[in-house]
C-alpha positions in Angstrom: -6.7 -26.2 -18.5 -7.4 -22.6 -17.5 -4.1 -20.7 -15.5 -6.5 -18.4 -14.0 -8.9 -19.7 -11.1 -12.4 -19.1 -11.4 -14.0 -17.0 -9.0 -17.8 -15.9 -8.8 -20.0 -15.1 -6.4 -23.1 -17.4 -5.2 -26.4 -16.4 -3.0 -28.2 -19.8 -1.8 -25.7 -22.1 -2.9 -27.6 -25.3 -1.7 -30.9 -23.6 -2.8 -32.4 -24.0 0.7 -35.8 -22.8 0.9 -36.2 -20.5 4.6 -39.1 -19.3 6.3 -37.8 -16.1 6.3 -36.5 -16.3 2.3 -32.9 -14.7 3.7 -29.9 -16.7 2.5 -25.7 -16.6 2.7 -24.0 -15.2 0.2 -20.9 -17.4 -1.2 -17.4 -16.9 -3.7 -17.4 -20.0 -5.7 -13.6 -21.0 -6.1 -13.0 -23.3 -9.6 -9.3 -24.2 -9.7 -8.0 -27.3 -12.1 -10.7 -29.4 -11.6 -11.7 -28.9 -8.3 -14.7 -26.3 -6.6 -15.0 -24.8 -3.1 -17.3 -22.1 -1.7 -15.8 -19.4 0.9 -18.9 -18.1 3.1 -19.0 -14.0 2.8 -19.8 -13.4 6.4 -19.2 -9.9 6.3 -22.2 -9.9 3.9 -25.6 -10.2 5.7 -28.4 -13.0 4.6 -30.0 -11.7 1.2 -33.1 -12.2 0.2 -34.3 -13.4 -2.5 -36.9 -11.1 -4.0 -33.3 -8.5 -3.6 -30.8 -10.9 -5.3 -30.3 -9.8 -8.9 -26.7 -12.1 -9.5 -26.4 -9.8 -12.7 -22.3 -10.9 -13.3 -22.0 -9.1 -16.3 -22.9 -5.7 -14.7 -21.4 -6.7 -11.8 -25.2 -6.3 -10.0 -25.6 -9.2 -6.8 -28.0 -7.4 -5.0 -30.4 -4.3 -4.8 -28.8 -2.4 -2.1 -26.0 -0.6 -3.4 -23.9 -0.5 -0.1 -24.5 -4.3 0.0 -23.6 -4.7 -3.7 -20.5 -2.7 -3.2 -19.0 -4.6 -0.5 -19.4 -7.9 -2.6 -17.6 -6.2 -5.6 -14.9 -5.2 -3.2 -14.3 -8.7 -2.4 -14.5 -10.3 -5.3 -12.0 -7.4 -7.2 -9.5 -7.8 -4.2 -9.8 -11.6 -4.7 -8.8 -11.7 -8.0 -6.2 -9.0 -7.9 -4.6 -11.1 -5.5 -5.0 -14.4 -7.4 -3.4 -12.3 -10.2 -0.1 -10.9 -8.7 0.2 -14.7 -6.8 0.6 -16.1 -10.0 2.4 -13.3 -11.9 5.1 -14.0 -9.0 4.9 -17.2 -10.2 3.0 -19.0 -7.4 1.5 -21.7 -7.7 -2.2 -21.6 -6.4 -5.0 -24.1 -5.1 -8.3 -23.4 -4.0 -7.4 -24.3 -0.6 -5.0 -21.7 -0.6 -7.7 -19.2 -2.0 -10.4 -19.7 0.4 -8.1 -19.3 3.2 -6.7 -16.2 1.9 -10.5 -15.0 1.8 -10.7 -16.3 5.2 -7.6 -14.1 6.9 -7.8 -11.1 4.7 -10.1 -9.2 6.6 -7.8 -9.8 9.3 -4.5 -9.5 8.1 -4.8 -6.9 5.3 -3.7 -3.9 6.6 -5.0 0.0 6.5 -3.0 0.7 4.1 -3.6 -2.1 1.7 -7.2 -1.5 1.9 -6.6 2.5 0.7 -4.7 1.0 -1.8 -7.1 -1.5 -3.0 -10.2 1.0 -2.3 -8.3 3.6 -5.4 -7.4 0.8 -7.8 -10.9 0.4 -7.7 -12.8 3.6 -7.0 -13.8 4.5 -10.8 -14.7 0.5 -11.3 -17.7 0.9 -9.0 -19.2 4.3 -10.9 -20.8 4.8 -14.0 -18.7 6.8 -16.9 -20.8 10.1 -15.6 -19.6 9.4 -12.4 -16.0 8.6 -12.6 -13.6 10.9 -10.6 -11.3 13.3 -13.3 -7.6 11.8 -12.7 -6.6 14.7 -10.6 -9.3 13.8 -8.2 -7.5 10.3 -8.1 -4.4 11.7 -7.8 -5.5 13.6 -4.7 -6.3 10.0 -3.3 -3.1 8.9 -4.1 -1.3 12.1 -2.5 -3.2 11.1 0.9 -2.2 8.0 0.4 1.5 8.9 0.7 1.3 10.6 3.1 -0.3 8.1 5.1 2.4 5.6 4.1 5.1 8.0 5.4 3.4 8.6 8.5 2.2 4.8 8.9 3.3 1.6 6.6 1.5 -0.7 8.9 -1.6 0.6 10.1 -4.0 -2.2 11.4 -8.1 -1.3 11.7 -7.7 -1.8 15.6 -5.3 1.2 15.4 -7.7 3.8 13.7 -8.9 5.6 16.8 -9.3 8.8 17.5 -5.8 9.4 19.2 -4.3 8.3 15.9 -6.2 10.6 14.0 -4.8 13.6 16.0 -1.4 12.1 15.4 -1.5 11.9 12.1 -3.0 15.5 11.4 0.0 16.7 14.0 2.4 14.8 11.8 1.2 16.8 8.5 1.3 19.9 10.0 4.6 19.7 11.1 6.2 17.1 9.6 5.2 17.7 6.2 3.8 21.8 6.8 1.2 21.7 5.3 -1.3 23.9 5.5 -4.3 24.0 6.3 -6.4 23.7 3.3 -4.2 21.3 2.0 -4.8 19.1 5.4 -8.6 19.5 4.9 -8.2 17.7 1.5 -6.5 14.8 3.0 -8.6 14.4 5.8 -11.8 14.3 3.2 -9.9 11.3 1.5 -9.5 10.3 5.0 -13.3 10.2 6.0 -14.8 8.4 2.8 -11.6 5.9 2.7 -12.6 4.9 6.8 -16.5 5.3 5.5 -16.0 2.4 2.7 -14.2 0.2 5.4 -17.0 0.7 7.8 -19.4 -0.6 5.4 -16.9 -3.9 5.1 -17.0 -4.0 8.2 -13.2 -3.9 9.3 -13.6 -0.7 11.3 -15.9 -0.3 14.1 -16.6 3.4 15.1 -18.7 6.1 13.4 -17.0 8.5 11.0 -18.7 11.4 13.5 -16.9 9.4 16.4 -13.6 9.7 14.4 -13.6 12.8 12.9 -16.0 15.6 14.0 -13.7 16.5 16.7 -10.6 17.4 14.8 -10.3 21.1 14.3 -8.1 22.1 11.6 -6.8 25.5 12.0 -7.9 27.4 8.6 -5.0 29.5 7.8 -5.2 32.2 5.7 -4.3 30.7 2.0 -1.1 33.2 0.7 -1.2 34.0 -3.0 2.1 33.8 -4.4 2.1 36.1 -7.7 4.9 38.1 -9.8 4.1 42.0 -10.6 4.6 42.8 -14.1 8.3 44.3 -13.7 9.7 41.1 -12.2 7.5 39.4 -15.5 9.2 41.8 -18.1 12.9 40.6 -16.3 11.7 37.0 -16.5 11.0 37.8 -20.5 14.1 39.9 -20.8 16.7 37.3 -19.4 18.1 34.6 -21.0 18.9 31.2 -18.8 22.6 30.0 -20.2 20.8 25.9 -19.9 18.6 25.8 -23.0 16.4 23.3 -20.9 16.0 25.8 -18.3 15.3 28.7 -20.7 12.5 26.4 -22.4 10.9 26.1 -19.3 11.2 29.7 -18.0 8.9 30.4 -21.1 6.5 27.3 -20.6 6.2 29.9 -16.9 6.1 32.8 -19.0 3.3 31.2 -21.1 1.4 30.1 -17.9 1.3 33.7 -16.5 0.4 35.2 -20.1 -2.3 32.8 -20.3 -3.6 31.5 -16.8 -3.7 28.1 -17.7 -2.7 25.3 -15.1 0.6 23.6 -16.4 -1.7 20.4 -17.2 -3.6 22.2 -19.5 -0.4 23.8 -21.3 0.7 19.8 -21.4 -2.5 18.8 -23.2 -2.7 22.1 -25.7 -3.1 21.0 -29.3 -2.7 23.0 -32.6 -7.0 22.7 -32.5 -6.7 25.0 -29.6 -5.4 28.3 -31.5 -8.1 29.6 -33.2 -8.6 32.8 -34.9 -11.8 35.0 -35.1 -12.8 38.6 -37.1 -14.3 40.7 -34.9 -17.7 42.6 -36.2 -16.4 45.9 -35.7 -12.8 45.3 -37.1 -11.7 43.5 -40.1 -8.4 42.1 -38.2 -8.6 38.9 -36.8 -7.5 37.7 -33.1 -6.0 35.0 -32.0 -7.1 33.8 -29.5 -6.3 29.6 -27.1 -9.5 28.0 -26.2 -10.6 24.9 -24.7 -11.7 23.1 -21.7 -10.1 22.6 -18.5 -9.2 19.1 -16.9 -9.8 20.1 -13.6 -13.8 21.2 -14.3 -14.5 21.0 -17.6 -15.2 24.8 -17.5 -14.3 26.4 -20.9 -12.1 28.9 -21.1 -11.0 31.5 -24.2 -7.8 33.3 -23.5 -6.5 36.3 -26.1 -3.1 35.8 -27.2 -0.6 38.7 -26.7 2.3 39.8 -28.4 4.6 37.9 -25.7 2.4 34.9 -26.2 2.9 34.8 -29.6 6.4 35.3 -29.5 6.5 32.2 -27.1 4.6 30.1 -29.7 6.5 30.9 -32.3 9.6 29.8 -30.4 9.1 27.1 -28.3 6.0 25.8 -29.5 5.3 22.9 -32.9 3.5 26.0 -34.2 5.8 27.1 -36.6 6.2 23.8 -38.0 3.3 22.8 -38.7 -0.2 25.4 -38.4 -3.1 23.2 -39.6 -5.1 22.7 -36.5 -4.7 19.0 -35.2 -4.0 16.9 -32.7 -0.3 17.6 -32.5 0.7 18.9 -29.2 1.7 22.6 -29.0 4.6 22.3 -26.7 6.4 18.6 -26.7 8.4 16.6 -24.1 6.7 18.4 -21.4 7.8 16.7 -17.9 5.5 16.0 -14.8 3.9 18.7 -12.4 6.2 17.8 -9.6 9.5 17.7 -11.8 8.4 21.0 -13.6 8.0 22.8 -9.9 11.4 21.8 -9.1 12.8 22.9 -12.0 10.8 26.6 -11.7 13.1 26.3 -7.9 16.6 26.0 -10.1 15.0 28.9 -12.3 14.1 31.4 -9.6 17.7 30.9 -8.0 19.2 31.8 -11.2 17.0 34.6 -11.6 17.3 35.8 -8.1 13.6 35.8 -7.6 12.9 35.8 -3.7 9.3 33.9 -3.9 8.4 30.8 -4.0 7.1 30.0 -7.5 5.5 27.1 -8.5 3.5 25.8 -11.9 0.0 27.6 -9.7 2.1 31.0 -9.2 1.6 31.5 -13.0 -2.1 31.3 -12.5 -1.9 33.7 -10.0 0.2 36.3 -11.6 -1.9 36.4 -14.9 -5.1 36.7 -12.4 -3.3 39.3 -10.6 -2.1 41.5 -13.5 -5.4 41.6 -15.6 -7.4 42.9 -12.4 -4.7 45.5 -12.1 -4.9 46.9 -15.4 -8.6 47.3 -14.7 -10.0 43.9 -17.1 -14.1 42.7 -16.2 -13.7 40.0 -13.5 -16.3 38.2 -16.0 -14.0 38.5 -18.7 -10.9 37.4 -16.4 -13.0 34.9 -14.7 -14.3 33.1 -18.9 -10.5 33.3 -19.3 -9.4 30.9 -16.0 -12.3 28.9 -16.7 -14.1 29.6 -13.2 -17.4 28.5 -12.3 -18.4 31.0 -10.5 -17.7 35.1 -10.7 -17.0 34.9 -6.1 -13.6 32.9 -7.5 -12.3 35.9 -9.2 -13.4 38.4 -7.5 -11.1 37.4 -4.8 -8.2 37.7 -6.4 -9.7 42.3 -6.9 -9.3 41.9 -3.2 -6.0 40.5 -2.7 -4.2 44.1 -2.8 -4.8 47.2 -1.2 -2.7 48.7 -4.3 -5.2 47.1 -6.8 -8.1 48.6 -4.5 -6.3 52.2 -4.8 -5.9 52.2 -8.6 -8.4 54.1 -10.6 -9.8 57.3 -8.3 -9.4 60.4 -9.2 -7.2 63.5 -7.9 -10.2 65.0 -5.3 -9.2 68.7 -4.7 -11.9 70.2 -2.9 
């Protein structure tokens, strides 16, 4: 006999035939023998010229919003089935339909969020799934709203607590602005998708259009190239730590986001003979994680040097899969560690994995390099992304006139 319950979903269960052709949709519960059907009644009559009951594809009905709703159930269902039993309870299909019958009332705001990201690349097609960092960004507002919240009911989602909760990142948590916009976007289409189940009540424009955010200024955070030649020129007494200054070093040398240094394989050196010279250049290409965007970065002298260090380079230089740099720890344990670094280096800013970025950005405008060339480098998507960074300083704006003597 099966351990697992059998759950599927049913339109027109009794096959009644209507006037108007619209009939309930059902979950069919199959548990040791014995069936039950749970009525959906947050789903509306379907009719049946729309009803597809597609299981394999997980296609029930035309409408998409309708259709996604239904999957939402039905994946919440049997996630729950699963950890019940996991935890070693025993189930009945009693027990099931009545959980189907209280959820909507007694799963919480928070539970839904979480539910809503397990599934969120299960309802798109492989061109549509969202890149893990864009999940991730879910998973940050999540937290947040966990710290703020653990127990948020639907009844509590007003505007009022929306105000609240933007008070609490801002000075709570300080963050800024830009970064409060992102978690108020994972906000909106997290309240949207349980507006469409039906747990929530007002509009997204009720709840939202209101809140002003106030857009402060974002603050680049960079390192000129003398405090870069001191961060070459000293060594860290922690091998760990001095590893990891480099893995910086690399970052600012380079421009690469320290996920993409994580990910860089032996297949990413490659080498090239220009027309006009018989040397060849070295030179790190690939594509980012974030975009996709390519990017092709020249190696310097201090790159190298870093490669032939720190990297698997030197061990082993057939291009393949093996990862450049190894044992490469987590974004947030790596910005803690560049904290410990910068106090033992006496460095007054605040650098983190992205302060790499914007040094290397930074320096090559300086010393006078194409924003198109600097911009194919960072992988940007558009040229207006660079050329910010040419107007960041008035120094950088003041470089390359000449001596006027009239």
């Amino acid at each position: 006999m099966k351990k697992y319950p059998s759950i599927s979903v049913v339109h027109n269960r009794l096959n009644y035939k209507s006037k108007s052709g619209l009939s309930p949709v059902y979950l069919r519960i199959y548990h040791k023998g014995k069936t039950d059907y749970a009525l959906l009644d947050i789903v509306p009559p379907i009719h049946k010229r729309d009803w597809i009951g597609d299981t394999h594809q997980d296609l029930y009905v035309l409408k998409p919003e309708i259709n996604r709703i239904i999957r939402d159930i039905l994946f919440h269902t049997r996630d729950w089935v699963q950890d019940r039993i996991l935890m070693g309870h025993p189930l009945t299909v009693k027990e099931i339909k009545e959980h189907l019958q209280l959820s909507k009332t007694n799963e919480t705001f928070n539970e839904f969020i979480d539910r809503y990201i397990r599934h969120i690349n299960k309802r798109k097609s492989d061109e549509e799934k969202l890149s893990p960092l864009t999940v991730q960004t879910y998973r940050s507002f999540e937290v947040r709203l966990n710290e703020f919240r653990p127990d948020i009911r639907f009844d509590d989602l007003t505007p009022t607590f929306i105000y609240e909760f933007e008070r609490f990142l801002a000075v709570d948590c300080k963050l800024r602005g830009v970064t409060r916009v992102k978690h108020f976007d994972k906000f909106k289409i997290c309240y949207r998708a349980a507006l469409k189940e039906g747990l929530v009540k007002l509009d997204v424009k009720l709840m939202f259009d209101d809140l002003k955010i106030k857009q402060e200024k974002s603050r680049r955070v960079s390192l000129t190239q003398a405090e870069l030649r001191a961060l070459r020129d000293t060594t860290l007494p922690d091998p760990r730590d001095e590893f990891f200054k480099n893995i910086f070093l690399f970052g600012c040398l380079t421009g690469l986001y320290y996920s993409d240094i994580r990910n860089l394989t032996h297949a990413n050196i490659e080498e090239i003979k220009l027309e006009d010279n018989e040397e060849s250049v070295r030179y790190i290409a690939g594509h980012r994680s974030k975009n996709d965007e390519e990017f092709v970065i020249p190696i310097f002298p201090d790159t190298q040097k870093i490669l032939d260090r720190f990297s698997s380079w030197n061990k082993d230089k057939k291009p393949s899969k093996i990862l450049l740099f190894k044992e490469l720890i987590s974004d947030q344990k790596f910005n803690l560690k560049l904290k410990s670094i910068a106090s033992q280096l006496e460095i007054d800013k605040e650098i983190s994995a992205k302060v790499a970025r914007h040094s290397f950005t930074e320096m090559m405008v300086s010393l006078g390099v194409p924003i198109k060339k600097v911009g194919r480098a960072l992988g940007h998507q558009k040229t207006s992304t660079t050329e910010i960074y040419g107007r960041q300083s008035k120094a950088n704006a003041m470089r390359g006139w000449i001596d006027l003597k009239l």
